[in-house]
N, C-alpha and C positions, 0 to 999 in steps of 0.2 A: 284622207279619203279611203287610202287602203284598209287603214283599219276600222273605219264605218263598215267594208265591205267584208272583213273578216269578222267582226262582231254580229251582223246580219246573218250571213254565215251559219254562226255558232249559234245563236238562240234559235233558228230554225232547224237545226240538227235537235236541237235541247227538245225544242217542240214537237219534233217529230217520234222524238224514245218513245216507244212504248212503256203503258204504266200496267205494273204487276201488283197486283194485289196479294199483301202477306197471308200465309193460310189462314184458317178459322181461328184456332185456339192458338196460335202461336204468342200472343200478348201474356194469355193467361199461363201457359207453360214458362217462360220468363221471370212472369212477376214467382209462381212457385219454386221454380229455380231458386229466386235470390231469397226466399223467406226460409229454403232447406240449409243452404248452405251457413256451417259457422263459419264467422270470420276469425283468421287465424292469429290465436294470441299469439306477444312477441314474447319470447323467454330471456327476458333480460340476466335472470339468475344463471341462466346456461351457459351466456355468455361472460359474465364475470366468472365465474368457474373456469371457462379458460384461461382466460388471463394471469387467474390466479395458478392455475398449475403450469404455464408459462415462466411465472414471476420463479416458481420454486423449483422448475427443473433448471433456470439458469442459475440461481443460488448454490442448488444443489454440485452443477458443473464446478461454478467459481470454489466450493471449497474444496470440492475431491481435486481442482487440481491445484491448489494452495497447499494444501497437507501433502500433495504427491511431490511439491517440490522444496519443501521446509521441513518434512519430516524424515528424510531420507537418509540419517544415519542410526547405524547401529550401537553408538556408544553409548555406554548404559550413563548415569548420574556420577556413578563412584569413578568412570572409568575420567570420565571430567574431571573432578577435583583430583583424584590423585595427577590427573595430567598438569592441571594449575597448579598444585604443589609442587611437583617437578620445575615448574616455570619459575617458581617463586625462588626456589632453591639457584637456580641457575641465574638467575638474578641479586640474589646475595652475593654468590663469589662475583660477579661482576661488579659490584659493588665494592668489594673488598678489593677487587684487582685496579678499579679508579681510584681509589685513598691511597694507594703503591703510585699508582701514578702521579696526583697529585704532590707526596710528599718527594718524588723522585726532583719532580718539576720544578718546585720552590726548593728545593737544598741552594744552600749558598743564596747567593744575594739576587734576585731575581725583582726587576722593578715589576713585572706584572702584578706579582703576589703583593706587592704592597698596596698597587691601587683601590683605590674605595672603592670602584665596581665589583673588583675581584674578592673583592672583601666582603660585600652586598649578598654574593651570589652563593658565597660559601656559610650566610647564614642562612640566608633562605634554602640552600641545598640540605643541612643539616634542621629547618625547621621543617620542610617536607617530609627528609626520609623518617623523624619521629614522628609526622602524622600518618605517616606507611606502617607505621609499625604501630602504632594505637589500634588502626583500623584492622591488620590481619591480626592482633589481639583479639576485636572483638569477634571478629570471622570465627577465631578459633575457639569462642566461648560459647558465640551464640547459634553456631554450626553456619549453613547455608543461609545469606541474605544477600536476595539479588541488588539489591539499594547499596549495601556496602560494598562490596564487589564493584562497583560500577566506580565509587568514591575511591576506592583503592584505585584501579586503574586509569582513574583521572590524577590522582596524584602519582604512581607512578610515570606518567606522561610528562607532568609536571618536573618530575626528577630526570629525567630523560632532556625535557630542552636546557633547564640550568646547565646540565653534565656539559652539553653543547656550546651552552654559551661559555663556558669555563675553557672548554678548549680550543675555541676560538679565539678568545683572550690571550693564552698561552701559545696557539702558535701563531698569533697576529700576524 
């Protein structure tokens, strides 16, 4: 019932507005309005444009600071290899000073030295370090190749755990 009486209310009030009428021309200024105005094209090209200089100023970041952090030394090409040759060298006499070793080790009757592991390791030790020495052959023929270099320092790795497992045998 309340709200019979507030609905009653309301359309009375509704009925009671006064009604305005819109100026004369006001229709016809409207409809000119809408026939002046263009509607605004979207610029999709605008938009991919940024994206695109987006895409390349982050590119741009990721490599100036990749080159700022991998190209940070001053050593020239030559100053490398003569440095690797120095390493190389430094690794013959150490080479030369484990064959002192080894032959110190087995003097006299040593059951290590005779076992077939120990005997295993000392061919393979000696079929590595000739495949060390093929490959800085051909290093030394064929100048810089980063593929051999990589094969050399994998068989020098190679010569390095035998050495290890030799002298773990030895001082068991």
């Amino acid at each position: 019932m309340k709200k019979e009486k507030e609905d009653k209310a309301l359309r009375k009030a509704v009925l009671d507005l006064p009604e305005h009428a819109p100026p004369a021309g006001m229709w016809d200024d409207i409809a000119s309005d809408l026939e002046t105005r263009v509607s605004p094209e979207k610029k999709t090209g605008f938009v991919w444009l940024k994206y695109a200089a987006v895409f390349a100023l982050v590119i741009s970041a990721g490599l100036l600071g990749y080159n700022s952090i991998y190209s940070g030394s001053d050593i020239s090409f030559d100053e490398e290899l003569s440095d690797l040759d120095s390493k190389i060298e430094m690794v013959q006499v150490a080479d030369s000073g484990f064959e002192l070793f080894l032959e110190e080790e087995c003097t006299g009757y040593r059951e290590v030295c005779e076992m077939p592991e120990f005997k295993t390791l000392i061919t393979q030790l000696t079929q590595v370090e000739a495949e060390v020495t093929n490959i800085a052959n051909m290093i030394e023929t064929t100048g810089f190749d980063e593929f051999l270099y990589k094969a050399k320092t994998k068989a020098d790795q190679e010569t390095v755990r035998i050495k290890k497992e030799l002298v773990k045998l030895l001082r068991g």
